[in-house]
C-alpha positions in Angstrom: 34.4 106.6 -224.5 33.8 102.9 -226.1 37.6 102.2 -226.3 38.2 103.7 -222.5 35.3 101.0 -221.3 36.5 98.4 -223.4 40.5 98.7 -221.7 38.9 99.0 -218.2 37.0 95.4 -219.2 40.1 94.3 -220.7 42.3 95.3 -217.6 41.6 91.8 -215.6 42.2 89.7 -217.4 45.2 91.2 -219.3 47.0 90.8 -215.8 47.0 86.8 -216.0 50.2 86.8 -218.1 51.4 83.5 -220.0 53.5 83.0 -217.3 51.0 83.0 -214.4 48.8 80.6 -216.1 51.1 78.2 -216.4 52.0 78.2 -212.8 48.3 78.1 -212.1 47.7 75.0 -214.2 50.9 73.4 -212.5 49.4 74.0 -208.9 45.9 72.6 -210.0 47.7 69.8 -211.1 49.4 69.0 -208.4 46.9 69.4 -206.0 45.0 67.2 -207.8 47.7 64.5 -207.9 48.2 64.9 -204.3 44.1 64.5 -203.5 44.5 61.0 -205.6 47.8 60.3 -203.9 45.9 60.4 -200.9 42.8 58.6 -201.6 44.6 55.7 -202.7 46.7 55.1 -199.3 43.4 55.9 -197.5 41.7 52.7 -199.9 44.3 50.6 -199.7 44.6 51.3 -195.7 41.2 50.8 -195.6 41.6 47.5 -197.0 43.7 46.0 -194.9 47.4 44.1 -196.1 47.5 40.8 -194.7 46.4 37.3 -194.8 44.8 35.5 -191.8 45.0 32.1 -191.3 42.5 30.7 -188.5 41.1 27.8 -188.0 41.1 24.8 -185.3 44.1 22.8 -183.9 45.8 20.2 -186.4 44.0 22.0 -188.9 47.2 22.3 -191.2 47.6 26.1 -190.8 51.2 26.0 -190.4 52.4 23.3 -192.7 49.8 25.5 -195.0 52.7 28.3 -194.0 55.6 26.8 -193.9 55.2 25.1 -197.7 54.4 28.4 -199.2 57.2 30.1 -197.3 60.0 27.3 -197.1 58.7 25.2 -200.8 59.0 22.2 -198.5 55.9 20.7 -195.7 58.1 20.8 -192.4 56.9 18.8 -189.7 54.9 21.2 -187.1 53.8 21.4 -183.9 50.5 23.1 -182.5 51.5 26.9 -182.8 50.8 28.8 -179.0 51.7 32.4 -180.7 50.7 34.1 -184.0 53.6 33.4 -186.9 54.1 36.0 -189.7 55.9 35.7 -192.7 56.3 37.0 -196.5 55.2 34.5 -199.0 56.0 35.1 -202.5 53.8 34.4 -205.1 55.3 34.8 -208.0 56.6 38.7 -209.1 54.4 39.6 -205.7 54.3 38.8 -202.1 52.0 39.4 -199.4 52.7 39.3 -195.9 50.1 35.8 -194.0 50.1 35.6 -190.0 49.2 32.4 -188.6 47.4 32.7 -185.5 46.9 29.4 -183.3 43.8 27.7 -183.2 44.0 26.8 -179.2 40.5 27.7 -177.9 42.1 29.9 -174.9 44.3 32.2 -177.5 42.7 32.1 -181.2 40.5 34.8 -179.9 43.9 36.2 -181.1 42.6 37.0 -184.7 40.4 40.1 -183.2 43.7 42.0 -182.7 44.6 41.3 -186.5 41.3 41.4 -188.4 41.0 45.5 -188.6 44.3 45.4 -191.1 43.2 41.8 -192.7 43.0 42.0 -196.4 41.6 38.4 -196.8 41.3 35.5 -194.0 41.8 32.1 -194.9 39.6 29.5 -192.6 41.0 26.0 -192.6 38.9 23.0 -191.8 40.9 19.6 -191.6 38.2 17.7 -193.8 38.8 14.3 -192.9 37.7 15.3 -189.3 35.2 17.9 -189.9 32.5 15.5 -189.5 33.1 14.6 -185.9 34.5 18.9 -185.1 31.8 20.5 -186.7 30.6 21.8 -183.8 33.8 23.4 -182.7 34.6 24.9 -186.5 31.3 26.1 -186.5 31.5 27.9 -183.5 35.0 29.3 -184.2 33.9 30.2 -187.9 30.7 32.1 -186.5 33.4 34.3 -184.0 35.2 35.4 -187.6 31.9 36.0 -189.1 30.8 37.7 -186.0 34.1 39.9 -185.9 34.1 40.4 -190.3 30.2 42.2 -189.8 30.7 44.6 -187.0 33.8 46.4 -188.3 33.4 49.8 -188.9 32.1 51.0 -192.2 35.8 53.1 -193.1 37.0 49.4 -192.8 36.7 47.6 -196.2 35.2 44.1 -195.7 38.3 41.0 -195.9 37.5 38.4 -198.1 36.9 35.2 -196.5 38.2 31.8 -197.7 37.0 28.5 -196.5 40.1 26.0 -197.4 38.9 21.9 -197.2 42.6 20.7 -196.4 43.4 17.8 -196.1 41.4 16.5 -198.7 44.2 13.9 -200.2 43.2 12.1 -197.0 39.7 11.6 -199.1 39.1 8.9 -202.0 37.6 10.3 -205.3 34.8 8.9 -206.8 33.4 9.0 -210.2 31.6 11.7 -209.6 33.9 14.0 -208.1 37.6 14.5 -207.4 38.9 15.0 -203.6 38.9 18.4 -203.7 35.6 18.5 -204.8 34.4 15.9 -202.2 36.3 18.1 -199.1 34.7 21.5 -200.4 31.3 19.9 -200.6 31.6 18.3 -197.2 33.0 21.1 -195.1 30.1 23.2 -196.7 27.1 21.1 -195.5 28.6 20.5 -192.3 29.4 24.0 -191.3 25.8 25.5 -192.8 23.7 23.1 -190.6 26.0 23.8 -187.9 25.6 27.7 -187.9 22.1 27.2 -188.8 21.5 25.4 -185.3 23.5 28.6 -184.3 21.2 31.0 -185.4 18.2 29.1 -184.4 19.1 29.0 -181.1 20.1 32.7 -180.9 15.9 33.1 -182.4 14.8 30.9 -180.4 16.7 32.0 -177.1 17.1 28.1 -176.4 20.6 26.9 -175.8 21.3 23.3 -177.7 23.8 21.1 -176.5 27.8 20.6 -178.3 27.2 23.5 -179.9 31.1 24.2 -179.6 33.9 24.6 -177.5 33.9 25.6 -173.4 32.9 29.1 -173.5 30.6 28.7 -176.5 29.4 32.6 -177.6 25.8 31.3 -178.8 24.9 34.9 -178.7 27.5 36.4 -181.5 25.4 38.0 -184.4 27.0 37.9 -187.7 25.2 34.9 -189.2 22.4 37.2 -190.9 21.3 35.8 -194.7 19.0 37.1 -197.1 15.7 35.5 -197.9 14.0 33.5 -194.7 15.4 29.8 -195.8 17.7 28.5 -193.4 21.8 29.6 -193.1 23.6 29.1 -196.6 26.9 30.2 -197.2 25.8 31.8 -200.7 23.0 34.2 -199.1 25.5 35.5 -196.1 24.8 39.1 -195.6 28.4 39.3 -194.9 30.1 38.9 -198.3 31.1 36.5 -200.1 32.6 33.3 -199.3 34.9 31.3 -201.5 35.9 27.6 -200.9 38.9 25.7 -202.2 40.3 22.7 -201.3 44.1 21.8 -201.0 46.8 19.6 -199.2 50.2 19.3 -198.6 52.9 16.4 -198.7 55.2 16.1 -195.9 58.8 16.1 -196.5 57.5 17.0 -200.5 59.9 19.7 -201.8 60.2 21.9 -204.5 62.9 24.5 -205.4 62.3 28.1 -205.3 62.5 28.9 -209.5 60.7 25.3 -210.1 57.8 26.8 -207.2 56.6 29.6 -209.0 55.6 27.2 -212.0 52.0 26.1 -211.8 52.8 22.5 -211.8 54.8 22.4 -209.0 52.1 24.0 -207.5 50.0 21.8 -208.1 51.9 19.0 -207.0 51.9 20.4 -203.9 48.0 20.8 -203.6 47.8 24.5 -202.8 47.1 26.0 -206.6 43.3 27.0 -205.6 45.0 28.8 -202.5 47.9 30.7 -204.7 45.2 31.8 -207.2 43.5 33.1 -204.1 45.9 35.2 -202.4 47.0 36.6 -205.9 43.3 37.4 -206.6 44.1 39.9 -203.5 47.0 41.5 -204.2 
């Protein structure tokens, strides 16, 4: 009776030969390689793959281009359409759109920003002083647009880039880099800070920016009650460099890649960048 129970226990599992195991364990395997196959597109969709650069007119967004593309500062124009190209960096490359900085058309960005991986805003810091206003106001539509996108979107990082800052004369204290990081941060925090108290206050105040001015854009939140600093943005965080290019400087394409000629050219802090994203 014992040994007639026992076989009827037995029975079950005695008909998962060797042979079907195996091809169990193969299918739970690669179902699970196909669940990670496809989280990983989803993450890496979800992040966005290219580079934005934005920023005002005569900013140096397309020489910023064209000498990471071409290892050569081309003489430019002010760009009326969005340029894309592939810019290598070293064994990787990553794909940067350049969208014009005319205040009827860099509303442009919006279309791009929902498959941005990283967005690069350029301030020309020799004139920031007297634009504030208008960078501020153009900045605060990026920061606007980087806080209301939806939460499957992974957040771009966001780049403030001081170019221009061989136009700037070192001092003892601090090199020109440092001096065109420093002043394109002060400028633009007390310029969105006048943004966001008028949006409390519901009082207008005058050259806030551009024709059109959106005073009403959110996106400027911080933490703490102090006024707007870059460093307490609810937004993410925001890096600063500062670069510049040469015109007619050139550099060949095996000779590129090496971080002195990189740095001859002023853009190392903005290589390191867009590698730190791939």
């Amino acid at each position: 009776m014992g040994s007639k129970l026992d076989a009827e226990i037995m029975s079950p599992v005695s008909a998962f030969t060797p042979q079907m195991l195996v091809v169990a364990s193969l299918a739970a395997a690669i179902i699970i390689m196909i669940a990670l196959v496809l989280l990983t597109r989803r993450n890496s969709a979800a992040r966005g793959d290219v580079i934005l650069l934005v920023g005002l007119p005569d900013a140096g967004k397309t020489a910023i281009m064209t000498t990471l593309t071409y290892k050569q500062t081309l003489p430019t124009h002010t760009s009326m359409q969005a340029n894309s190209v592939v810019v290598p960096l070293g064994d990787k490359s990553c794909r940067v759109i350049d969208i014009p900085g005319h205040p009827r058309i860099r509303d442009q960005f919006r279309e791009y920003i929902p498959s941005a991986r990283g967005i690069v805003f350029v301030v020309d810091s020799s004139t920031v002083s007297r634009n504030g206003p208008a960078a501020a106001e153009h900045l605060h539509q990026v920061m606007h647009a980087i806080t209301s996108l939806p939460p499957s979107k992974a957040t771009p990082s966001l780049l403030i880039l001081a170019h221009k800052c061989d136009l700037l004369k070192s001092t003892a204290q601090a090199t020109p880099a440092q001096l065109a990081i420093n002043r394109a941060r002060t400028i633009l925090e007390r310029e969105l800070e006048k943004r966001r108290a008028s949006q409390t206050s519901g009082v207008g105040i005058e050259g806030l920016g551009a024709e059109g001015s959106e005073i009403d854009l959110g996106g400027l939140e911080c933490t703490g009650t102090g006024e707007f600093r870059f460093a307490d943005w609810e937004g993410g965080e925001v890096a600063f460099a500062g670069t510049s290019v040469a015109v007619g400087q050139a550099a060949s394409v095996s000779d590129y890649a090496d971080d002195k000629a990189v740095e001859s050219d002023g853009l190392s802090s903005l290589c390191q960048w867009l590698e730190d994203q791939l």
